[in-house]
N, C-alpha and C positions, 0 to 999 in steps of 0.2 A: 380232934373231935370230928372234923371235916372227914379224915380220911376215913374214919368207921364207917359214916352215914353212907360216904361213897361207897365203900367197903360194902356196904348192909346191900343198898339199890344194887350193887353188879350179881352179887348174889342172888336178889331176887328174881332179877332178869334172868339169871342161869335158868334156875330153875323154872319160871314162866316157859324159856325155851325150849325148857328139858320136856313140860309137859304138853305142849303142841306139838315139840318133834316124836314123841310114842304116841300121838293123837292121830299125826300123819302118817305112822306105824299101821298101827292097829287101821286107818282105812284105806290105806293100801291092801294091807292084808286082808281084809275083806273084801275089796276088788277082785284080788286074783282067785280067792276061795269061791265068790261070786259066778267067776268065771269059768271056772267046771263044775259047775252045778246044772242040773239039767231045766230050766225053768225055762219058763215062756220067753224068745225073742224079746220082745215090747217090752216087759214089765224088767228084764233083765236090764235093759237100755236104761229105761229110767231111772233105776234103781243106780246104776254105775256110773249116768249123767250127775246124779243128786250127790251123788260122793265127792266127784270129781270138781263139782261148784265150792260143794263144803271147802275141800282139799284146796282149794283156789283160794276161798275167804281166808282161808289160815293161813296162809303163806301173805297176802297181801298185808293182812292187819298182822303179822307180826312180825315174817322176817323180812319185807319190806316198811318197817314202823310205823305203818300208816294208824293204827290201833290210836297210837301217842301223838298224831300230830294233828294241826289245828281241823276243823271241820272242815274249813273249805279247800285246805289240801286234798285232803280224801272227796269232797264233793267235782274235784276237776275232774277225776278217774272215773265218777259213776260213768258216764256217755260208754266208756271203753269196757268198763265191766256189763254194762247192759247188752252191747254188743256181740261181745262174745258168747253171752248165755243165749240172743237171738238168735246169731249161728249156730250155736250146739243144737238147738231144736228146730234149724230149718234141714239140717244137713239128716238128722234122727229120720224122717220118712227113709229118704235116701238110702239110711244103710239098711235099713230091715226091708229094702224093693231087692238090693244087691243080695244079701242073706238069701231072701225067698226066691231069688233068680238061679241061684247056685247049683248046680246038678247035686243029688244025692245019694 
């Protein structure tokens, strides 16, 4: 009986995985679609920042198991995930000066 139950959870977990990794698919492939599109510098950025966070929280809560484990596991990481999203939008002026500097 143990082994079904276990049996049932690895399963579920498949497909949990199954459906983040075409999650992480599909916003990939909206990145790169994104990115031959002709739209405004700035709103492009944001728009491909916002993904890229998403893209970040899926991978941390799931295929790092932070999803599943206690609260203050995951509360030691916030200081680093906040970090990193501070960086992403201090460096964002930055590239849209380099963009608009560029001969065309």
């Amino acid at each position: 009986m143990s082994a079904t139950a276990e049996q049932a959870h690895q399963e579920g977990s498949k497909k949990l995985f199954m459906v983040v990794w075409v999650s992480l698919l599909v916003l990939t492939g909206t990145e790169v679609f994104l990115a031959y599109q002709n739209l405004e510098l700035k709103l492009m950025l944001i728009i491909l920042m916002t993904l890229s966070i998403i893209k970040a929280s899926l991978i941390i809560a799931y295929f790092m198991h932070l999803r599943f484990e206690r609260a203050s596991l995951a509360w030691t990481l916030m200081p680093a995930l906040v970090f990193v999203i501070v960086m992403m939008f201090m460096a964002f002026p930055d590239s849209v000066r380099l963009y608009e500097m560029t001969p065309k």
